[in-house]
C-alpha positions in Angstrom: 160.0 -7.0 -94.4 156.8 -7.9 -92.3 158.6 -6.8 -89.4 158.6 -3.0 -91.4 155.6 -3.4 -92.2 154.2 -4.3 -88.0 156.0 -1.2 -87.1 155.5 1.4 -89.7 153.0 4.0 -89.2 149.8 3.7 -91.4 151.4 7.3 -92.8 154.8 6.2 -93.1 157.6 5.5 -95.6 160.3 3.7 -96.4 163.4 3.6 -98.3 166.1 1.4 -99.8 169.9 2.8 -100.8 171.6 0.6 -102.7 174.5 0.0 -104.7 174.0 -1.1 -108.0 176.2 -3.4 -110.0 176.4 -1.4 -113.2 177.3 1.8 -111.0 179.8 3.8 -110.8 180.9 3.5 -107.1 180.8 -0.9 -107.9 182.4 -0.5 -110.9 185.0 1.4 -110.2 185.3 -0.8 -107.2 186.1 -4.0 -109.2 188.6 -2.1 -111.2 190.6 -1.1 -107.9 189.9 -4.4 -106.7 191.9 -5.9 -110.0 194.5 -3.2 -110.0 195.3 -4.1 -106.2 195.4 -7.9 -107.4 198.0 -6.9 -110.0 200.1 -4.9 -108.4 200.1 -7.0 -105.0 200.1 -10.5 -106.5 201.9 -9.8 -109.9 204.6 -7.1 -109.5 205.5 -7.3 -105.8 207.2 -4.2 -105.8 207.7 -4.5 -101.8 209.3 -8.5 -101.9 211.7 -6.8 -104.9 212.5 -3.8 -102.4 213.2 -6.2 -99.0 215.5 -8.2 -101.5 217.9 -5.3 -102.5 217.4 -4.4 -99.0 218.9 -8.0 -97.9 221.4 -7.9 -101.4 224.0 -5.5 -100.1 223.6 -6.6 -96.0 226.7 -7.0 -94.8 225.0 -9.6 -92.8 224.3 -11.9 -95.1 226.0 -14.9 -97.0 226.9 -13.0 -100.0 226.8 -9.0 -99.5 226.6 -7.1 -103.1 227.6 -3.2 -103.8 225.1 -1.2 -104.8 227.6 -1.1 -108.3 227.2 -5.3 -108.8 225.3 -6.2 -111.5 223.0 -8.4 -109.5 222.1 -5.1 -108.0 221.8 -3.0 -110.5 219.8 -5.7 -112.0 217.3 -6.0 -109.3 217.3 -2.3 -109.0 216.0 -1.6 -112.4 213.4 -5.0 -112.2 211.9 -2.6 -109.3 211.9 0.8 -111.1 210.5 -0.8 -114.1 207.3 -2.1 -111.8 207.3 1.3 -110.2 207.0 2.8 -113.9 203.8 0.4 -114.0 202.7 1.3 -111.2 202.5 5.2 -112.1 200.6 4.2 -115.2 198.1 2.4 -113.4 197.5 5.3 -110.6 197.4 8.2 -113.6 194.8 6.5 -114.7 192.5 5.3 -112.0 190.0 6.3 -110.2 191.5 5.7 -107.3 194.8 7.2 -107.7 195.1 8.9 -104.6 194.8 4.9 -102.8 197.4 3.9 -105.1 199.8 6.9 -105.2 200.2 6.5 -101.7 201.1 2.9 -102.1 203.7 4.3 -104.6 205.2 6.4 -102.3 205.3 4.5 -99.7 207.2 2.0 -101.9 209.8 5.0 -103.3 210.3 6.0 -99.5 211.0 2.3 -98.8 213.3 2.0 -102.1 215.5 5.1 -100.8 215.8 3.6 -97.1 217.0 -0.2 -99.0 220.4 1.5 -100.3 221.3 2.9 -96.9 223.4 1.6 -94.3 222.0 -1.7 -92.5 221.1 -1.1 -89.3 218.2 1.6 -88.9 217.4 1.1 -92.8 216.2 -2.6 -92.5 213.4 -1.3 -89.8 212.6 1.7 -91.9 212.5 -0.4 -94.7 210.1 -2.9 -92.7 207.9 -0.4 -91.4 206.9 1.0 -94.3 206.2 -1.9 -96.3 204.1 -3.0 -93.3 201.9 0.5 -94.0 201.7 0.2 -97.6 200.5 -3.7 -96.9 197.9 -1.9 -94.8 196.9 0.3 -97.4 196.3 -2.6 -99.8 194.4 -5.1 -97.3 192.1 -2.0 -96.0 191.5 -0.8 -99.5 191.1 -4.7 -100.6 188.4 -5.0 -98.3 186.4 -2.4 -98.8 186.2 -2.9 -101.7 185.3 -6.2 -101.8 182.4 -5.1 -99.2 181.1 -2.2 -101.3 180.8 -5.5 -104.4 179.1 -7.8 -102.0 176.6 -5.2 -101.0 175.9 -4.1 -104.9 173.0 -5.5 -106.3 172.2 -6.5 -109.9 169.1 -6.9 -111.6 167.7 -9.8 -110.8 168.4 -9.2 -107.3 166.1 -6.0 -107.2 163.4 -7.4 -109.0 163.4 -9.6 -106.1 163.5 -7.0 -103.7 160.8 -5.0 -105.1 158.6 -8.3 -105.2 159.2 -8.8 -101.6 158.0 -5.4 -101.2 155.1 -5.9 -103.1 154.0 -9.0 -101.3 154.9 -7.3 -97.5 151.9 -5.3 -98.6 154.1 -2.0 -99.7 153.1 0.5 -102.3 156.4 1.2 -104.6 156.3 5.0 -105.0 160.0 5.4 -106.0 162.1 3.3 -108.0 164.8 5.4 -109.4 168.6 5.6 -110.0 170.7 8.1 -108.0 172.4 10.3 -109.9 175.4 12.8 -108.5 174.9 14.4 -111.6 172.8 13.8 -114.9 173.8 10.5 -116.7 175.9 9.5 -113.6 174.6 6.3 -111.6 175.8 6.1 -108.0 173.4 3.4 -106.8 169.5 3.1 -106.8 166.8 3.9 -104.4 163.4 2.4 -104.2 161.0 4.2 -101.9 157.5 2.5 -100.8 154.5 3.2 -98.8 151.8 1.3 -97.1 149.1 0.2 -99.4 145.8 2.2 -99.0 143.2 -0.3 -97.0 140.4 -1.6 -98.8 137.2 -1.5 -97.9 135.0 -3.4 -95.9 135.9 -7.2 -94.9 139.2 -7.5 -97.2 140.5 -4.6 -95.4 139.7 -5.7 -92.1 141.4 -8.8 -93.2 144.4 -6.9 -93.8 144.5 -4.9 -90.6 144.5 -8.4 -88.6 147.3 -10.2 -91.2 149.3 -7.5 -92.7 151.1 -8.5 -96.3 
């Protein structure tokens, strides 16, 4: 903040954009955020997928026909999570983020009851980009939280603007339309100097 303050012009401004905790852009964050947690750490639609992939490999120990019960059993353990996964993307706010993770995971599902050879890398490759999605979404996400802050953190803020020796002339909620909060801004301005020897005392030591 003093170093704002040594290089702002005696006519200049400044502003802060910030995410605010009780927005809509963080709040809606932390929702994806626990969506992604549930559907990556709870359903693990993808392991289910690479196992009926594996359950009918002809390759393995004990190859089963896409009729055996074991796989139809596994089979509908997937589609049930899939059906969970469609509720949660109809009603997010970021569907589009999780709807591609869905289809991703239907393409995947397709390639798991074909033959063995070209289907296990098809299978692989696509789990790989809907892992992507999820760790790129994950972290920004978790970014966009970090950088939100509450209350007490811009009461703070503004008191460090106050004591750089900042007039506050904006200190307002950004809205992308009435009754919507997508963050806050606080704008400030140098102080006017004072007169006389207090404001040649605060030309030599600013703040």
């Amino acid at each position: 903040m003093p170093e704002i303050f040594r290089v702002l012009s005696p006519a200049g401004k400044m502003a802060f954009i910030m995410h605010d905790t009780e927005g809509e852009l963080a709040q809606n964050a932390l929702e994806t955020l626990d969506d992604c947690k549930t559907i990556n750490d709870i359903i693990r639609c993808d392991e289910l997928i690479l196992q009926l992939a594996d359950l009918h490999n002809p390759a393995s120990n004990k190859p089963e026909k896409p009729g055996s019960e074991a796989y139809k059993a596994l089979l509908d353990k997937i589609q049930a999570n899939m059906n969970i996964i469609q509720s949660i993307c109809s009603k997010h706010p970021e569907a589009w983020i999780l709807g591609e993770y869905r289809s991703r995971l239907y393409k995947a599902l397709q390639e798991s009851q074909k033959a063995p050879k070209q289907r296990d890398i098809n299978v692989e490759s696509m789990l790989k980009k809907t892992r992507q999605v999820f760790t790129t979404t994950t972290e920004v996400k978790e970014d966009l939280v970090k950088a939100s802050l509450n209350k007490k953190e811009r009461k703070h803020l503004l008191s460090m603007i106050k004591q750089a020796g900042f007039q506050i002339t904006e200190d307002r909620v950004l809205e992308q339309k009435p009754g919507t909060n997508w963050g806050m801004m606080i704008a400030a301005k140098r102080k006017p100097p004072a007169k006389g020897p207090l404001g040649l005392l605060r030309k030599i030591l600013p703040g």
